[in-house]
N, C-alpha and C positions, 0 to 999 in steps of 0.2 A: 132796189126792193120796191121802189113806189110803180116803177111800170111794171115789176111782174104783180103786185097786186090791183093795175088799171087795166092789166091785161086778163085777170082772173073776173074782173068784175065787168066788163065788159062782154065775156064770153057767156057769163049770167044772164047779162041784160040782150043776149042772143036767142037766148034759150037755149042756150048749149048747155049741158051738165059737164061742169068740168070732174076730171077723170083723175087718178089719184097722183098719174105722172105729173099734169100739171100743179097739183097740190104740194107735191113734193118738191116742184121747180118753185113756187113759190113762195114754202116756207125754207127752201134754202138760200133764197134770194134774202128776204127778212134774217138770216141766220147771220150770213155776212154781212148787214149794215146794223149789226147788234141790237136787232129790235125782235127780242126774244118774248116779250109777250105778244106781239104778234104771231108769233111762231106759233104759241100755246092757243091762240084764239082760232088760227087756222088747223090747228088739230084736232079738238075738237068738235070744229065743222063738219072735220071729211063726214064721219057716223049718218050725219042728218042729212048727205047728198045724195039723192038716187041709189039708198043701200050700199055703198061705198064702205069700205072699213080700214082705219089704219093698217098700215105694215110697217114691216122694220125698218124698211126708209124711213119714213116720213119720224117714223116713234126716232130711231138715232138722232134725227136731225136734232131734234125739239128735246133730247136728252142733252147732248153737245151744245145748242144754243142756250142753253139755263145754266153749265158750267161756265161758258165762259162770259157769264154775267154775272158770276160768283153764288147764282141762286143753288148753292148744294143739293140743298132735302127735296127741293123740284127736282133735280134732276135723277136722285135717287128714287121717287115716290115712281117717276114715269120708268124708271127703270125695274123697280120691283112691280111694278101694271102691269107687266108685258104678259105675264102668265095669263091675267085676267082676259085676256086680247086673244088670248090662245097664241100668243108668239111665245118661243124661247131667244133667250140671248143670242147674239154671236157676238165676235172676237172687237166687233166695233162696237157696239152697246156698252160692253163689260170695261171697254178703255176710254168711252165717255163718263160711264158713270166714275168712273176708278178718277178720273180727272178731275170734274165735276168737285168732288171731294178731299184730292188735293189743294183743289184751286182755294177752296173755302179752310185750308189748313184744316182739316178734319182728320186727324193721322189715324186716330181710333175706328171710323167708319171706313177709310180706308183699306185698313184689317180686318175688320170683319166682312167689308168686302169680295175681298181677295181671298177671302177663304172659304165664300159661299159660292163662288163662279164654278169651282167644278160639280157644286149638288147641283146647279141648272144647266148641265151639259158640256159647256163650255170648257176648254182648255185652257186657261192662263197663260200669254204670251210673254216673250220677256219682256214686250212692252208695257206689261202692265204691272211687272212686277218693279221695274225701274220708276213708274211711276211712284208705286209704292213705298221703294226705298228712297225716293226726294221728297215724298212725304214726313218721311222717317228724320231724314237729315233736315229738314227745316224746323220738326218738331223738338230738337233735338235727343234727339230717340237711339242715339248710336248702338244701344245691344238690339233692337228689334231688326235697325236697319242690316246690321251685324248676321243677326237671325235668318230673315230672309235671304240675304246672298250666299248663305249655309245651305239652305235650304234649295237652291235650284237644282242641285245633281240628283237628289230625290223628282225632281220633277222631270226630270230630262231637260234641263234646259239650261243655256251655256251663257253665263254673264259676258257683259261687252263692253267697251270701252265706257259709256253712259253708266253703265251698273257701278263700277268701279270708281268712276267719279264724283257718285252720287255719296256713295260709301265715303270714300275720302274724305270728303263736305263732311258728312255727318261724323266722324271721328275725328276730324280736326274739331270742328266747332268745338266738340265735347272735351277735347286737352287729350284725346286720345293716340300723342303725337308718334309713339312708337310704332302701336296697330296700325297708323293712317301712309306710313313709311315702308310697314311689310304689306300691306297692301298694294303698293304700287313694286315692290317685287313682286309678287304672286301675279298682277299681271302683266309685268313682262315675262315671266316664267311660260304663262301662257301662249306669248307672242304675240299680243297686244302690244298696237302702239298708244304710249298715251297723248291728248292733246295736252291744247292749252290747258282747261280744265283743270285739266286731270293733277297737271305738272304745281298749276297754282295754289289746288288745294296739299299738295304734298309741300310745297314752299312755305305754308304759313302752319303746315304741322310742324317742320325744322324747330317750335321752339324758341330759343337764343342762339341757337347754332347760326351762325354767318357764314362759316367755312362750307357748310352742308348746304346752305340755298345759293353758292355759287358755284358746287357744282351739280345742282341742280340746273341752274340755269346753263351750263356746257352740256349737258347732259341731252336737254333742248335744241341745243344747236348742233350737235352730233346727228340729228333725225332731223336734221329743215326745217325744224318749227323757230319763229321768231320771238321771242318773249312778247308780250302786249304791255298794255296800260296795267289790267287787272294783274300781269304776274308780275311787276315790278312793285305794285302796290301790297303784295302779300309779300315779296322779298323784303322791300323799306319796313313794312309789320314788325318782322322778327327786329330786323335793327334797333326798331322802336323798344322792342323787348328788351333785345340786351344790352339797350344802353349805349352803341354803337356808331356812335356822329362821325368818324370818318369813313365808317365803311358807309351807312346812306351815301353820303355827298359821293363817293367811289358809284356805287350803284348809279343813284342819280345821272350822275354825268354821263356813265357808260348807256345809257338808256334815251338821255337826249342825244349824244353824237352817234353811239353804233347802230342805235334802233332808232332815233326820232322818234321817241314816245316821250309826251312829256303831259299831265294833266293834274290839274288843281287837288287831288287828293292825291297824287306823289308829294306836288309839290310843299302841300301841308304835309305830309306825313315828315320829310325832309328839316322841313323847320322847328315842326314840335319835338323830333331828334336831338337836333341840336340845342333849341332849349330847356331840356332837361339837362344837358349835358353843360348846359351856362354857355355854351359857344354863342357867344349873343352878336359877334361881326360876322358867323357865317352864317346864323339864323336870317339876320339883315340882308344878307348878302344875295341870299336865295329870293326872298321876298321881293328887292329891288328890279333883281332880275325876271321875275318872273312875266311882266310886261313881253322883256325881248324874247322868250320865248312861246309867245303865244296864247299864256295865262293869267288874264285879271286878278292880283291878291284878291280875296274877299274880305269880310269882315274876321274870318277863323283867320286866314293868313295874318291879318293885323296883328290880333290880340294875341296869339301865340307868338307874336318877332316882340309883342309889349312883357309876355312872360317872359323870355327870354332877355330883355334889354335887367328884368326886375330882378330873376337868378343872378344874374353877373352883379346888382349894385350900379347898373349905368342907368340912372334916376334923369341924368341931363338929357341921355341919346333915347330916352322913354319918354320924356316930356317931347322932345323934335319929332318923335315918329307921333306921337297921338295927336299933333297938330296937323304932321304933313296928312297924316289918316283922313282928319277935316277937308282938307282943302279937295281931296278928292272924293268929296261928298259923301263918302262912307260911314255911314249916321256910326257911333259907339255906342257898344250895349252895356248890359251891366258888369260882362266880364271884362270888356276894356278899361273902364273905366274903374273897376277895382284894380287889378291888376297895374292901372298908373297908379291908385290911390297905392299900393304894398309900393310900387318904386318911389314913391315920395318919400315914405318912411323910411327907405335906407338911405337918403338924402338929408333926412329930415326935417324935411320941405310941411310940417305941420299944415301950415296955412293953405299951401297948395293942393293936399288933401282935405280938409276942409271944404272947400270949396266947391271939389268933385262931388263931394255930397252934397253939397248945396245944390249942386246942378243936377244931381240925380233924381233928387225928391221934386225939382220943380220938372222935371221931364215923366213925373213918375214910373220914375225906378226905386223898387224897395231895396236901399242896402241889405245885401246879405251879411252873414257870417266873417268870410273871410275879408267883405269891406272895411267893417265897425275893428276887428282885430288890427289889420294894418294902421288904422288911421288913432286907435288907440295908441299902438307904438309911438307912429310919429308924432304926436302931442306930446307921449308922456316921454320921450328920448329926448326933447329939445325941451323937458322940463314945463310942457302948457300944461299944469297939472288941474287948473281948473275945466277947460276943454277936455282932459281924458278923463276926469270923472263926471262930466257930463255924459260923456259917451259909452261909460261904460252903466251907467244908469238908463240911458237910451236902449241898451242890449239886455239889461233885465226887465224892460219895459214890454218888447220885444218879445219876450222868452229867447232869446240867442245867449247862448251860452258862450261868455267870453273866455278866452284861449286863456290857458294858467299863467303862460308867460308875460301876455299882455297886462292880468292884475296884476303881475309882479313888478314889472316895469312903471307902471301906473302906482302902485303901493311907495316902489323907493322913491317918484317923481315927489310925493307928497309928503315923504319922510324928510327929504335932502328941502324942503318951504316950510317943515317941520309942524305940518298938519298931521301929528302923530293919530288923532284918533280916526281921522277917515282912512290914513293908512291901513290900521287895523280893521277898517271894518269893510275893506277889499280884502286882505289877506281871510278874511272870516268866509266872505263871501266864493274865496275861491277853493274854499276849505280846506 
């Protein structure tokens, strides 16, 4: 863009009057190096050049380069101009502006958009209507998006594999898992093939179904498509859903040897699986590995193998991995370091939670909720009843609202040292 605008200003300082082709050449030059108020600055010029007047070149360009700057209502205002110009739309204008407004998540302009394109002449393409409907789906708008792919056969115009996929997106996001499943009948009924897409967003409508996203995924390979990153990540989801720690690890595996795919959000998804699941050596196990297969844990990886070390009650193998977590510079945030703070507690490791907090507050980190809870227990479990009524006067200090279980644990610590009245006056406080 800098030489066609040394080339513009050079032709100037010729006395050449430049002509509208070269105006257009280089507000499309500024178009692609995202220097969209330049675009606007040379649009405005053309007017004042030897009676020169925009056209719908030059007007699309300068519509299209305000979209994809996220400037919306520019590129709407220079779109609704055109009349002023004595232009009407065409099919490019109407799917810049239509973008333009995507781009800016604007679903509602959008729509009224798309609905004003045929009072200015214009036909509505299906490209514009697919815009429309990922508008829909990102707003999560599932009966409009719904509505307009209803609406094409009144138009004449025949949805495609985009359309469908777009739909899918939007009726999955919304739980809309059944519609989002007959959906992807209707367009094989068609004879549509679906993609990747199309296949992922119907994998992560499945649901809890496990059974249903693997034969989705044959279903895939019946038609020569390869699963990816993204469909394995929306297959692992469902897992996630129901709870499913051996079928992940099955997926997983079949995904790094049959496909070679393997990336840091499977691999998290993998581990947070299984610790919910308490499988805290194959949570490990994932994590460990994940070096040899080409995936740096991060700090999620950690703290989700330290949730899972806390599920099981292995407070020793939570203490070794948040050290080894150190050594490989991996600073801990506040959910690591609570998360060891709950596995102390079922250790009972008082002091060693304790401590975390000490270290929290000099790194400033504000204990949350489920900190102060954990670290209550393990005071008042190993009977440090003066430490858990400090602490639990720390969380009224706070306004954190302590967990019932925790004043209860903390009430009998102080009953069994026979500090009857502050007993009572936790069991008051926890009402």
């Amino acid at each position: 863009w800098h030489q066609a605008l040394a080339l513009l200003g050079e032709a100037r300082s010729l006395g050449v009057a430049p002509d509208i082709v070269l105006y257009g050449a280089a507000m499309a030059a500024c178009a692609r190096g995202a220097q969209w108020l330049r675009v606007l600055e040379l649009l405005n010029e053309i007017p004042s050049e030897g009676g020169l007047r925009r056209n719908l070149v030059t007007s699309n360009i300068a519509i299209a380069a305000c979209g994809r700057a996220s400037q919306w209502k520019l590129a709407l205002h220079l779109f609704e101009d055109l009349a002023s110009w004595g232009m009407r739309p065409d099919v490019v204008s109407s799917a810049s502006a239509l973008n333009a407004c995507a781009q800016g998540h604007q679903w509602q302009a959008v729509l009224a958009l798309l609905g004003a394109i045929p009072e200015k002449m214009v036909a509505p393409s299906i490209v514009s209507y697919n815009t429309a409907v990922s508008a829909c789906e990102k707003a999560q708008r599932w009966m409009d998006a719904l509505s307009l792919v209803s609406s094409l056969h009144s138009r004449r115009l025949q949805p495609d594999v985009v359309t469908y996929s777009a739909l899918m997106s939007a009726l999955e996001k919304s739980h809309q898992w059944s519609k989002a499943l007959s959906t992807l009948s209707e367009m094989r009924d068609r004879d549509l093939v679906p993609n990747i897409i199309t296949f992922s967003a119907a994998i992560r409508a499945c649901g809890a179904a496990v059974p249903m996203v693997v034969g989705l995924l044959e279903d895939m390979r019946s038609i020569g498509l390869t699963p990816n990153a993204l469909t394995y990540s929306a297959a692992l989801s469902v897992c996630v859903r129901a709870a499913h720690w051996s079928a992940a690890l099955a997926l997983f595996e079949e995904a790094r040897v049959r496909d070679r795919v393997s990336d840091h959000i499977m691999c998290n998804a993998v581990v947070a699986v299984c610790a919910r699941a308490s499988r805290w050596e194959a949570a490990l196990g994932v994590v460990h590995s994940m070096e040899t297969w080409g995936s740096t844990p991060d700090v999620v990886s950690w703290n989700t193998a330290l949730s899972a070390c806390e599920r099981g009650s292995e407070w020793a193998c939570a203490l070794g991995l948040f050290e080894h977590m150190q050594t490989l510079s991996i600073a801990p945030d506040v959910i690591s370091r609570s998360n060891l703070i709950s596995a102390c507690a079922h250790g009972r490791l008082w002091k060693a939670a304790l401590d975390q907090m000490q270290v929290m507050r000099s790194c400033s980190m504000e204990p949350n909720l489920i900190t102060y809870n954990a670290s209550v227990y393990a005071t008042a479990a190993a009977q440090a009843w003066p430490q858990a009524l400090a602490l639990v006067s720390e969380m009224h200090a706070a306004r954190l609202e302590c967990d019932l279980d925790a004043h209860a644990i903390a009430a009998e610590s102080l009953l069994a040292a026979g500090r009857t009245q502050e007993a009572l006056g936790l069991y008051r406080r926890a009402g």
